[in-house]
C-alpha positions in Angstrom: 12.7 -32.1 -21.8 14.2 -33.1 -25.0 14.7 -36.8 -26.2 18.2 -36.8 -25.5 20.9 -34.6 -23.7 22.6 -34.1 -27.0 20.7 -31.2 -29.4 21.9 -31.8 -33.1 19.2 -28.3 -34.2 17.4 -25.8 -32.9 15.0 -23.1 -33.9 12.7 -20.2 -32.7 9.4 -19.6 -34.0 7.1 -16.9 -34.9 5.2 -18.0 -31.3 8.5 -17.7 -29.3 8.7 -21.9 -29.3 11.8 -23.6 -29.4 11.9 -26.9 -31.1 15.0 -28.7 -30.0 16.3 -31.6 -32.7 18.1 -34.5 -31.5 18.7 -38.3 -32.7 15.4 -39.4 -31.1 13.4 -36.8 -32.1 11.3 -33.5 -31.6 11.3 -31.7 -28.3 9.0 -28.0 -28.8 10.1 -25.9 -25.7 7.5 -22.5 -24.7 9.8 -20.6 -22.7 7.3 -18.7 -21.2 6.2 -21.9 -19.3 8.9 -22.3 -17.7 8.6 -19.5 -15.4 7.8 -21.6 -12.6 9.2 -25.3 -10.7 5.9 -26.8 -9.1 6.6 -29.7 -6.5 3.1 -30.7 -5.6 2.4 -32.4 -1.8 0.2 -35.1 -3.2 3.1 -36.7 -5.1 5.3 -36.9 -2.6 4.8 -39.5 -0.4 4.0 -38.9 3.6 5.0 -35.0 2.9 1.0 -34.7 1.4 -0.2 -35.9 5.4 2.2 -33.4 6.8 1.0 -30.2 4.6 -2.6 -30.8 5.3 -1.7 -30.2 9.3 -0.8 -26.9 7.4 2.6 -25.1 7.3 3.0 -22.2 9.2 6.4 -20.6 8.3 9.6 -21.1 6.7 13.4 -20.4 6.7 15.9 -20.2 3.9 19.1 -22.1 4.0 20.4 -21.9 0.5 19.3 -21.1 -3.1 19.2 -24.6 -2.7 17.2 -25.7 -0.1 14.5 -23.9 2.0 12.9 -25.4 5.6 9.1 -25.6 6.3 7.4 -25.9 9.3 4.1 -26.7 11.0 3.3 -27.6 15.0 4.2 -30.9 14.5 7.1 -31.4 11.5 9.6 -29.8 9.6 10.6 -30.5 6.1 13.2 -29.4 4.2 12.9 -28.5 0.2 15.5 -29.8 -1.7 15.4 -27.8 -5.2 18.0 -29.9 -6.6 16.3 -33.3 -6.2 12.7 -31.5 -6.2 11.3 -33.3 -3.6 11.5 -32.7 0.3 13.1 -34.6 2.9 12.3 -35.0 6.3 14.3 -34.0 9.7 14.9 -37.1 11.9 15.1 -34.5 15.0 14.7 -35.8 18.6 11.4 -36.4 19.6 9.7 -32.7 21.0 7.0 -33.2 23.4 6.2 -29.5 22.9 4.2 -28.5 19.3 6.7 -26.4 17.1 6.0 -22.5 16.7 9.5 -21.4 15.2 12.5 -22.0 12.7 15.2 -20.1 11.8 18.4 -21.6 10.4 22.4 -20.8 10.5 24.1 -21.2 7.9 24.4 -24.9 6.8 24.8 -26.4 10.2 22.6 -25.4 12.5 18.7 -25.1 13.3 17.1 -22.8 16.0 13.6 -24.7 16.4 11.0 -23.0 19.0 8.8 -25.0 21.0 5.5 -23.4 22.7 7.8 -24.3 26.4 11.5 -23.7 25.1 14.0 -23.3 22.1 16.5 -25.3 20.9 19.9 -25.5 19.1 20.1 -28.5 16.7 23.1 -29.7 14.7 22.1 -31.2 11.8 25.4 -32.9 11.1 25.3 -35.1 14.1 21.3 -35.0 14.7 21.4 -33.8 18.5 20.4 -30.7 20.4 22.9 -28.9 21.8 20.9 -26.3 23.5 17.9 -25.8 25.3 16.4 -22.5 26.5 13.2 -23.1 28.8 10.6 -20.1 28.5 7.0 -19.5 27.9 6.5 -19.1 24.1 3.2 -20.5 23.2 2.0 -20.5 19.3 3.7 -18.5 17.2 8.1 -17.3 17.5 9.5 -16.0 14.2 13.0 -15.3 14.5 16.2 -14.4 12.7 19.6 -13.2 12.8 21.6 -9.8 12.5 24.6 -8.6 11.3 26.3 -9.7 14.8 25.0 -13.2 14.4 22.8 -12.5 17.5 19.7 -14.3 17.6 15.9 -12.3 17.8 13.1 -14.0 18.8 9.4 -12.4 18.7 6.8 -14.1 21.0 3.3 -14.3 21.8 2.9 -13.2 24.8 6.2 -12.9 26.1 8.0 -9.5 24.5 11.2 -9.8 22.4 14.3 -12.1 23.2 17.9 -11.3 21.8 20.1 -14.0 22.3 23.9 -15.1 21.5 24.6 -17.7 19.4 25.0 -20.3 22.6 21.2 -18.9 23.4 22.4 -17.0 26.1 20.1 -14.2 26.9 21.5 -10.8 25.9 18.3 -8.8 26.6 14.9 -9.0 27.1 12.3 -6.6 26.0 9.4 -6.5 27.3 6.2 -3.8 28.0 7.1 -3.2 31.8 11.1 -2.5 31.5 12.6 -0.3 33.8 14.3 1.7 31.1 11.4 3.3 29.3 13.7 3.8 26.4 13.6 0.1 26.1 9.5 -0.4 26.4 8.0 -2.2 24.1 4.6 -1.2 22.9 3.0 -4.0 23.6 4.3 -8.1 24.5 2.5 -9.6 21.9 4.4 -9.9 18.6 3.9 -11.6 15.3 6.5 -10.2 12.6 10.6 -9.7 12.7 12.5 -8.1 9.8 16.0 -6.9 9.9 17.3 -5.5 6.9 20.4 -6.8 5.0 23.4 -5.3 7.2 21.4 -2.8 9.3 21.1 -1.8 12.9 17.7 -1.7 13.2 15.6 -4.6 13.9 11.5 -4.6 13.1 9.0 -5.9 15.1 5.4 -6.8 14.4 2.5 -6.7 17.3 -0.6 -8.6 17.2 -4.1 -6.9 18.4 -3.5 -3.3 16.4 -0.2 -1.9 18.3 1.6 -1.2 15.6 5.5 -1.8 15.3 8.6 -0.4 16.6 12.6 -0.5 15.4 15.1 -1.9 18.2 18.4 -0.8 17.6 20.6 -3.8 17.5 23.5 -2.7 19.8 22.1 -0.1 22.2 18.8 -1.6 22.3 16.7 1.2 22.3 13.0 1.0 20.9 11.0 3.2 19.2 7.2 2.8 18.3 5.2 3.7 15.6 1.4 3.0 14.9 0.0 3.7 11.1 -2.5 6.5 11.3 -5.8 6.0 9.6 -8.9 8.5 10.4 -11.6 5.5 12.0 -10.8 3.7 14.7 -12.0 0.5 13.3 -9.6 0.7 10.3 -6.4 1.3 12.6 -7.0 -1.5 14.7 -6.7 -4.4 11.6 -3.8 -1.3 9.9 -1.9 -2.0 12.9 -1.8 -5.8 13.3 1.2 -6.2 11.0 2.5 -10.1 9.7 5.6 -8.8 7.9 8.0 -6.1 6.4 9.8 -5.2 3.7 12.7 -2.7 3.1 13.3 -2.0 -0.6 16.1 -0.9 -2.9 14.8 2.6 -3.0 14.7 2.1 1.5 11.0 2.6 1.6 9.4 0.4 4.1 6.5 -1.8 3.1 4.6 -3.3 6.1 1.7 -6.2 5.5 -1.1 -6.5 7.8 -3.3 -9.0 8.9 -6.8 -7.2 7.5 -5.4 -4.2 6.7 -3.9 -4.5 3.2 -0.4 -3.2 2.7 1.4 0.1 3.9 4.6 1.7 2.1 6.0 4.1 4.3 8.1 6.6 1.7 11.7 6.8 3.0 11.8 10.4 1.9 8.5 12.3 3.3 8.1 9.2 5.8 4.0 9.6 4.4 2.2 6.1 4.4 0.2 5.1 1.4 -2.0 2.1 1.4 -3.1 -0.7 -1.0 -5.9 -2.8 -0.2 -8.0 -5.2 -1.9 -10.0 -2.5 -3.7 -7.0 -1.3 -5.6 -6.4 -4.7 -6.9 -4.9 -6.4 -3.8 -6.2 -10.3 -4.0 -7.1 -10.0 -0.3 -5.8 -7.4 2.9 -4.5 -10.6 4.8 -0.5 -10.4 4.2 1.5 -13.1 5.0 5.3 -12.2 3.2 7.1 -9.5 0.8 9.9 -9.9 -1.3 11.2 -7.9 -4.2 13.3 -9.1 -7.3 16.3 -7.8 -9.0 13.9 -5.8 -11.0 12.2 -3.9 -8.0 9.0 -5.3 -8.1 7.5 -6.2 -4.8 6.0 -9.6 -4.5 3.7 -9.6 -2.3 1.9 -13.1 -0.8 -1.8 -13.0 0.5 -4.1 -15.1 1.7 -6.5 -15.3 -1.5 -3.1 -15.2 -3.8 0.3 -13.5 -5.0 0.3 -10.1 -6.6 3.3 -8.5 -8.0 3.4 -4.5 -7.6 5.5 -2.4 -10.1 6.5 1.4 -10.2 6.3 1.5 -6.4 2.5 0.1 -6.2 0.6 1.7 -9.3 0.6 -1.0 -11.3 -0.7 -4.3 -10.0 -0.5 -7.8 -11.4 -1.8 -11.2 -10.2 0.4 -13.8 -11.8 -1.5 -16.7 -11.2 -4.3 -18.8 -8.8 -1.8 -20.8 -7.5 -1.3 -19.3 -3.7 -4.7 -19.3 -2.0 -4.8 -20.3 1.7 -7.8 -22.1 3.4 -7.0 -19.3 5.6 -6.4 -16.3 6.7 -4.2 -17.5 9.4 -0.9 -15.6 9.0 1.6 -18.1 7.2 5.4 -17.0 6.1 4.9 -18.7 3.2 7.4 -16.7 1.1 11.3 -16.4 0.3 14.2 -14.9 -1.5 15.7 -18.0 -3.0 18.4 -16.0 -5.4 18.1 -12.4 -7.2 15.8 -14.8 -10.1 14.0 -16.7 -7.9 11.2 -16.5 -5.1 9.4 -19.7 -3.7 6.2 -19.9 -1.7 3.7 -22.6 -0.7 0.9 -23.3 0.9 -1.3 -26.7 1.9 -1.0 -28.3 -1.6 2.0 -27.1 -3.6 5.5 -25.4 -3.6 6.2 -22.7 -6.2 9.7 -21.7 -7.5 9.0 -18.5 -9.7 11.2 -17.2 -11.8 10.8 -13.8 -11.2 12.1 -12.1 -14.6 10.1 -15.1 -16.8 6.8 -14.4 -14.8 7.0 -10.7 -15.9 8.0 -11.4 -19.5 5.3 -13.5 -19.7 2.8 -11.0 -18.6 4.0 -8.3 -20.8 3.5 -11.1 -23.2 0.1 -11.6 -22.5 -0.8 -8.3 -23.3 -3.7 -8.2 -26.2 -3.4 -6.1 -29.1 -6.2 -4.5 -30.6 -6.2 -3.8 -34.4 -9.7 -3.5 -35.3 -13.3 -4.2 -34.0 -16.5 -3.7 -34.9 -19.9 -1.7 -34.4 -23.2 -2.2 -35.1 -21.6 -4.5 -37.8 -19.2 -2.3 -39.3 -15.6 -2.6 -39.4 -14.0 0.2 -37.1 -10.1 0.1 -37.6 -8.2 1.4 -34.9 -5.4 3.1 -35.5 -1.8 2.1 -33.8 0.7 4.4 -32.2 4.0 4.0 -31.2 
């Protein structure tokens, strides 16, 4: 940052640097650096003790701030202040396996026995839904402000926003229109303002669409030729509907899937395209339209629909291949993801600049000795 708050000169070099001139001096400014806001865990206190247990999802509330969660705590990221802060929630006998949050009152925490509805203006739970969750809910909300819940063992809950029970899917419903494939779930996606709702299954069942009002379901496993392949195909950690309404589905061992929105064909991308690793744990795209996609060895960006494939950077490896929601939407710039030692706001449009930066430019080399120029096209 510069000396000062007050600039008195500035000026771009040949490199792209911008040297900033104030009363107290010097400031020299790489743009290209600044594609990213680091927060690292070991600087921050008691938060460093808390990421070790590992984080295993997360929840935007704001361009602002985002929530993180493991079994035992939950943090919230303040980008402002760059640090995190921590929830001084009732004490939960039960280890946490789910956070979603509502607008900029409310949290909907899952427990492995029950979930609850906590205010944060006043600190107190308001709600309480006993039921058998176990280790992992991921929910969300829809367009009617009705709560999903996705279980482990225990099907697909849609609740009001008092966490009153408006269905519950399960494999054995009467209504076979309303069977779900399987009641083990990881993943939930809905869309921006659709009717359709995603669902994730654990143990290679693929995924089915539940239509928000009528609540019928409809399955879907990705085809693949060996058995062997289909199962880890068909274990899917998240989703991903795109500008262009292709559907991109991550899998945990299976790489990624884009299902084409007009020929409904899948296509896959795996690690030996240039995927760092098949274990998918989120998927976001920018205002640009490329897909980021988070893995367990790293984050990869795609462009032009998947045929181009960058790695931005080292920063994201997991110690696992546990799934972990480890990545968010903060505004149409910005993404953030974490894992065990760091947070990550990237700046989405900086990243790619700087790779198209990076770029090398050959004007000549040499053989056996002898100066070969190459010659340059437009």
């Amino acid at each position: 940052s510069p000396p000062t708050e007050i600039a008195r000169c500035f000026f771009i070099d040949k490199e792209g640097n911008n040297w900033i001139g104030t009363s107290d001096g010097i400031s020299i400014l790489n743009p290209y650096e600044q594609s990213k806001e680091y927060t690292d865990f070991s600087m921050q206190g008691d938060v460093a003790d808390k990421a070790e247990e590992g984080f295993i999802g997360s929840s935007l509330q704001s361009e602002k701030k985002i929530w993180v969660y493991s079994h035992r705590y939950i943090l919230c990221f303040d980008r402002n202040a760059g640090k995190f802060k921590n929830l001084e929630f009732p004490y939960l006998k039960d280890r946490i396996s789910g956070l979603v949050v509502s607008g900029d009152s409310l949290l909907f925490i899952a427990t492995f026995n029950a979930i609850y509805r906590y205010r944060l203006a006043t600190g107190k739970i308001e709600r309480k839904f006993p039921g058998n969750f176990k280790g992992r809910t991921n929910m969300t909300f829809d367009k009617y402000g009705q709560l999903w819940a996705v279980t482990w063992t225990n099907g697909v809950y849609k609740f009001d926003s008092d966490l009153r029970v408006r269905y519950h899917f399960l494999k054995t419903d009467s209504i076979p229109a309303r069977q779900l494939h399987h009641n083990n779930l990881i993943a939930i996606y809905i869309p921006r303002g659709s009717d359709s709702v995603y669902i994730g299954y654990n143990g290679g069942k693929g995924y089915s669409a539940i239509h928000a009002q009528q609540n019928t379901v409809s399955s879907y496993i990705i085809p693949l030729a060996r058995e062997n392949e289909r199962n880890v195909a068909n274990t899917i950690n998240c989703f991903l509907k795109d500008s262009k309404s292709n559907l991109w589905i991550g899998t945990f061992g299976g790489g990624l899937f884009q299902r084409n929105f007009r020929t409904q064909a899948f296509s896959t991308i795996n690690q030996s395209d240039g995927l760092k690793s098949n274990f998918v744990n989120g998927l976001v795209e920018d205002a640009q339209g490329n897909i980021w996609v988070s893995t367990s060895n790293g984050m990869n960006v795609l462009q032009n629909e998947g045929k181009t494939i960058i790695s931005p950077d080292n920063e994201m490896v997991m110690c696992t291949n546990d799934f972990m929601g480890n990545l968010q939407r903060m505004d149409p710039e910005s993404i953030v993801a974490f894992n065990t030692r760091k947070l990550i706001v990237y700046h989405t449009r900086h990243v790619m600049e700087k790779e198209k930066a990076g770029k090398i430019l050959i004007s000549d080399f040499k053989i056996s000795d002898k100066l070969r120029p190459v010659p340059l096209y437009d």
